[in-house]
N, C-alpha and C positions, 0 to 999 in steps of 0.2 A: 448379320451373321447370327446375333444372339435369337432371331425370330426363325431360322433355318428350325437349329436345333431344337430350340422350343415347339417346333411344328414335326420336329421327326420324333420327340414323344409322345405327341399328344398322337401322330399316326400309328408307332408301339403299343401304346393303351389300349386304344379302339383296336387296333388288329388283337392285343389280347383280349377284349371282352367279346370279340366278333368269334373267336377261334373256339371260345368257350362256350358261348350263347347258340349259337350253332345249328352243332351238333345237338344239342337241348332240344331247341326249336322242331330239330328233323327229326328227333326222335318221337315228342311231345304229337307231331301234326302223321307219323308213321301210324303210331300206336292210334289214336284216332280214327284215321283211314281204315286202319285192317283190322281192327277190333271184329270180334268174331259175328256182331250182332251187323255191322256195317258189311262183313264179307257176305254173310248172306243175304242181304237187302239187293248188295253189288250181282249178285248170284242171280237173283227172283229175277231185278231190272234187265239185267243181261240174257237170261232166258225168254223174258215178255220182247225184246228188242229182236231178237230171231226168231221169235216166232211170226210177231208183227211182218216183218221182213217178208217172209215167209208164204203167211197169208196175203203177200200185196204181190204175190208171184215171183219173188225176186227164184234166182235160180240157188241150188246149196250152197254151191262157190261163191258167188255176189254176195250172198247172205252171211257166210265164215267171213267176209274181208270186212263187209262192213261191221259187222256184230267186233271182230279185232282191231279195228279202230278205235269202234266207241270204247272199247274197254281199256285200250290203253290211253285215253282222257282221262281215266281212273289212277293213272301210272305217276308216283312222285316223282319218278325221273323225268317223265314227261313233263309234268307241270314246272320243277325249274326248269329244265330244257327252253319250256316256252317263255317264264317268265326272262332266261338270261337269254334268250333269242330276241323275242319284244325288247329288251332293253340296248342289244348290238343295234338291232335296226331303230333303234332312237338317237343314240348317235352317230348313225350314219345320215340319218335324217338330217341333226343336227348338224352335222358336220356341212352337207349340202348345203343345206342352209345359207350356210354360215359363207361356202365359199358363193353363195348367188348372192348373198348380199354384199359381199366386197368387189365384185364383180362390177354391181350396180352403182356402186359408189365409185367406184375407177373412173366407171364409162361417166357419169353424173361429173367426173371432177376435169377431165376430158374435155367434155363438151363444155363447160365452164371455162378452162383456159382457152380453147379454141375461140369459143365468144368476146372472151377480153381481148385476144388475139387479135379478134376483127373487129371489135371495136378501137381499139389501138391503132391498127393499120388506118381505118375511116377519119381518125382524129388526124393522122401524117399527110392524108390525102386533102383533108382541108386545108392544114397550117400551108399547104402546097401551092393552092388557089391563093 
């Protein structure tokens, strides 16, 4: 009981320092990202990228989907998006896993009893003779 409680402050603390750090962090890595000297870099790359497009024949419409793609690769929503996407599909991973390996341990323990089974039945069929 005493390790419950002790474990549901120690989860209080961190969700306060998480709640705090944060928003820091997103602020810190925003400011970064869109700083005026990176939006124009963002700007240059993404004009060379449709144009690129462009020249390779793509049509204007193919060329606007793809060039708003790439640009939203640039998008912070996007990037947690992907990072808490990657990380769902890790435990689902995991989860799968997890249910093949007890799966195989079942069948493994199965086929083990079945074996003593029949070797049990072979020892009655001697003691028989």
């Amino acid at each position: 009981m005493m390790d419950d409680e002790h474990d549901i402050e120690k989860l209080k603390e961190v969700m306060s320092v998480i709640s705090v750090e944060i928003p820091k962090l997103l602020d810190a890595i925003s400011k970064t990202m869109y700083s005026p000297e990176n939006a124009q870099k963002l700007g240059e790359q993404t004009a060379a990228f449709y144009t690129k497009l462009k020249e390779a024949g793509m049509s204007e419409e193919q060329a606007f989907k793809l060039t708003q793609d790439y640009m939203e690769n640039f998008s912070l929503g996007n990037m947690i998006g992907t990072v808490i996407g990657s990380a769902s599909r890790k435990d689902d991973f995991d989860h799968e896993m997890e249910e093949m390996i007890q799966k195989r341990i079942k069948k493994k323990m199965k086929q083990k009893l079945k074996d003593d089974d029949d070797d049990e039945d072979e020892e009655d069929d001697e003691d028989d003779e």
